[in-house]
C-alpha positions as CSV (number, residue, x, y, z in Angstrom):
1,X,121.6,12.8,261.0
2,X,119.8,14.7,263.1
3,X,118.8,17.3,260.6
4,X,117.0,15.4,258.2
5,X,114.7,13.0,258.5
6,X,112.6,11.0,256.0
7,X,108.5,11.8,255.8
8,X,105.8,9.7,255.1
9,X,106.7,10.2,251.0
10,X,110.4,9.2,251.7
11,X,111.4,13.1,250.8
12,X,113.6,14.3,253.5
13,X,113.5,17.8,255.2
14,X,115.1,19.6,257.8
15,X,113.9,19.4,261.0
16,X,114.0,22.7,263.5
17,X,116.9,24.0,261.4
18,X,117.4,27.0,259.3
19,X,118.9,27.0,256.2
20,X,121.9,29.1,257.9
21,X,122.0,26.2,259.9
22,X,121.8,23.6,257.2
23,X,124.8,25.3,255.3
24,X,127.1,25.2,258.8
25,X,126.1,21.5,259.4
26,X,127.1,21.1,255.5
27,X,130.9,23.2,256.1
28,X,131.3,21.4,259.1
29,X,131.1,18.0,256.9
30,X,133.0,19.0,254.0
31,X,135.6,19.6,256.9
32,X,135.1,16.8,258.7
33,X,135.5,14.8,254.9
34,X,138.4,16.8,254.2
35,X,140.0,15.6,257.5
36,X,139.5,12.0,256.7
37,X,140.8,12.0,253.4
38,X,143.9,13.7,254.7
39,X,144.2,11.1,257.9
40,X,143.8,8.2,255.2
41,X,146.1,9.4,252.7
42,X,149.0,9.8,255.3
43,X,148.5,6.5,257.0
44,X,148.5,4.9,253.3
45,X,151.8,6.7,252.9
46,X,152.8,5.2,256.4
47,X,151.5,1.6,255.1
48,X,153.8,2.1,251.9
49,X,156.8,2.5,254.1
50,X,156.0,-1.1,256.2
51,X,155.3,-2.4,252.9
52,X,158.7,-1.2,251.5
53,X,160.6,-2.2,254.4
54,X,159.1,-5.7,254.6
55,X,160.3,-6.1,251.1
56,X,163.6,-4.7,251.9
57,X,164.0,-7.5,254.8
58,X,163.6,-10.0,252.4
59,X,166.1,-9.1,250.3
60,X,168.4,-8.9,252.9
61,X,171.8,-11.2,251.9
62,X,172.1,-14.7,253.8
63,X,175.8,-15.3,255.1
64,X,176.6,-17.4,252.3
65,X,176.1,-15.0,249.7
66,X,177.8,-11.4,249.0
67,X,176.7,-9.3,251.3
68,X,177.6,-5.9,249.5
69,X,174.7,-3.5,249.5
70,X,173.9,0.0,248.5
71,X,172.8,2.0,251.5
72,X,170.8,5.1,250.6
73,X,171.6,8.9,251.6
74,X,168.9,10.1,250.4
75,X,166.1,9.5,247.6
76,X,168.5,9.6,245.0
77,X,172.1,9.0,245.9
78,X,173.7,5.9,247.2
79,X,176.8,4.7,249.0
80,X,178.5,1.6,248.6
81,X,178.2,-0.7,252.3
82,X,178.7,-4.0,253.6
83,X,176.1,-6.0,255.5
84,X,178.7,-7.5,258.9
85,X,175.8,-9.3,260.5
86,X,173.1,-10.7,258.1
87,X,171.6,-12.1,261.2
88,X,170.9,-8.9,263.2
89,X,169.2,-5.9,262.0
90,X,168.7,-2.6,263.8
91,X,164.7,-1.4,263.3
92,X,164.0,1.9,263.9
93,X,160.1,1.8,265.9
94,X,159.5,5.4,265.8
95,X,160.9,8.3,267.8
96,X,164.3,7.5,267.3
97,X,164.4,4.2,269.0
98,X,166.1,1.8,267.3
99,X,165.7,-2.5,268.2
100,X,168.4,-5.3,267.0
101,X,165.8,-7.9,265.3
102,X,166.0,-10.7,263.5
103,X,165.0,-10.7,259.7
104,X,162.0,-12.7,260.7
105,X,161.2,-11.1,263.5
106,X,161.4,-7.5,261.5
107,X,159.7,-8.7,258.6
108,X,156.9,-9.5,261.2
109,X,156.9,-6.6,263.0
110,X,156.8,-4.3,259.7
111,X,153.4,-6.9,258.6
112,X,151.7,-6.6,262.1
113,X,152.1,-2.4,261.7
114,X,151.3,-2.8,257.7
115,X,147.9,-4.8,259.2
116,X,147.4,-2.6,261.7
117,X,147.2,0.3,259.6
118,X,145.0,-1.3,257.0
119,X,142.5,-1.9,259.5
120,X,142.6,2.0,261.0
121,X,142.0,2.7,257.4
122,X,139.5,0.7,256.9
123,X,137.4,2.4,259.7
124,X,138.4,5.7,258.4
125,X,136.8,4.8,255.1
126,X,134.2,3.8,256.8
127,X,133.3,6.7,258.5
128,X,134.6,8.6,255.6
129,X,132.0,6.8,253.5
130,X,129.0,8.2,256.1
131,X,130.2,11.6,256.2
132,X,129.4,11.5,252.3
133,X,126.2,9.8,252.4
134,X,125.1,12.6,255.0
135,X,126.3,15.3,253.1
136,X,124.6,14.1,249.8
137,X,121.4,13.7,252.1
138,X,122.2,17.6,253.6
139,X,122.8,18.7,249.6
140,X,119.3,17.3,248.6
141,X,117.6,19.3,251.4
142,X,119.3,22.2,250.2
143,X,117.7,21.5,246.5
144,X,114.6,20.6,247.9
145,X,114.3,23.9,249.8
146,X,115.2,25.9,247.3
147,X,113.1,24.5,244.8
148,X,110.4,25.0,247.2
149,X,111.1,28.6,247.2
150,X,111.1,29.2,243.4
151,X,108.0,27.6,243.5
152,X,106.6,29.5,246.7
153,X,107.8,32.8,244.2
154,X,106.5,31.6,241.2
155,X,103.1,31.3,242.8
156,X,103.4,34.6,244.1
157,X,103.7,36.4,240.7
């Protein structure tokens, strides 16, 4: 970080910045951390949904068996349906496009997304875990400088 940097005694202080400036550089990282933890919680929620339609797929009836299913209308109500083609599945890849798959092929194509998004997550934590380190780094110079000045006012009484 470019306002802090670590003396000879391994204490860190700011370097050309006010403490005006400190405290911005310290809002502008709780933002930035707030942002991140957002961005990570909706992709997990996005991950879920691969996951839960991967598990979906495999459930899916083979031809031999009953292929009576209960097709949802909404979080909590149902409708009885039938499954015509256990074969061929429609998968909806975003914006309203829909693509006939195969059961394997879906249940790929929801692991490759549920991957992908485990790995942008992963990087997110990782920079998520930076953002933290610098702002406990930007919160000790904060303590440091104002110990500093009880102690400069203590001296001066």
């Amino acid at each position: 970080m470019s306002a802090a940097t670590a003396s000879a005694s391994g204490d860190q202080q700011p370097v050309g910045l006010s403490m005006a400036q400190v405290e911005q550089v310290r809002s502008q990282l709780q933002s930035d951390i707030e942002m991140l933890q957002s961005s990570i919680q909706r992709l997990q929620y996005a991950q879920e949904g691969f996951g839960e339609s991967m598990l979906a797929v495999s459930r899916l009836p083979a031809k031999t068996e009953d292929n009576s299913l209960l097709v949802p209308l909404s979080s909590s109500m149902y409708v009885p349906g039938r499954l015509t083609d256990p074969d061929h599945i429609l998968v909806d890849i975003g914006t309203g496009f829909f693509v006939e798959m195969r059961p394997k092929k879906a249940q790929d194509y929801f692991k490759r997304k549920h991957d992908y998004i485990q790995v942008e997550i992963d990087k997110l934590q990782k920079v998520l875990y930076d953002k933290l380190l610098t702002r406990q780094q930007i919160n000790g110079i904060i303590q440091m400088s104002l110990q500093q000045q009880q102690q400069q006012q203590q001296q001066q009484k």
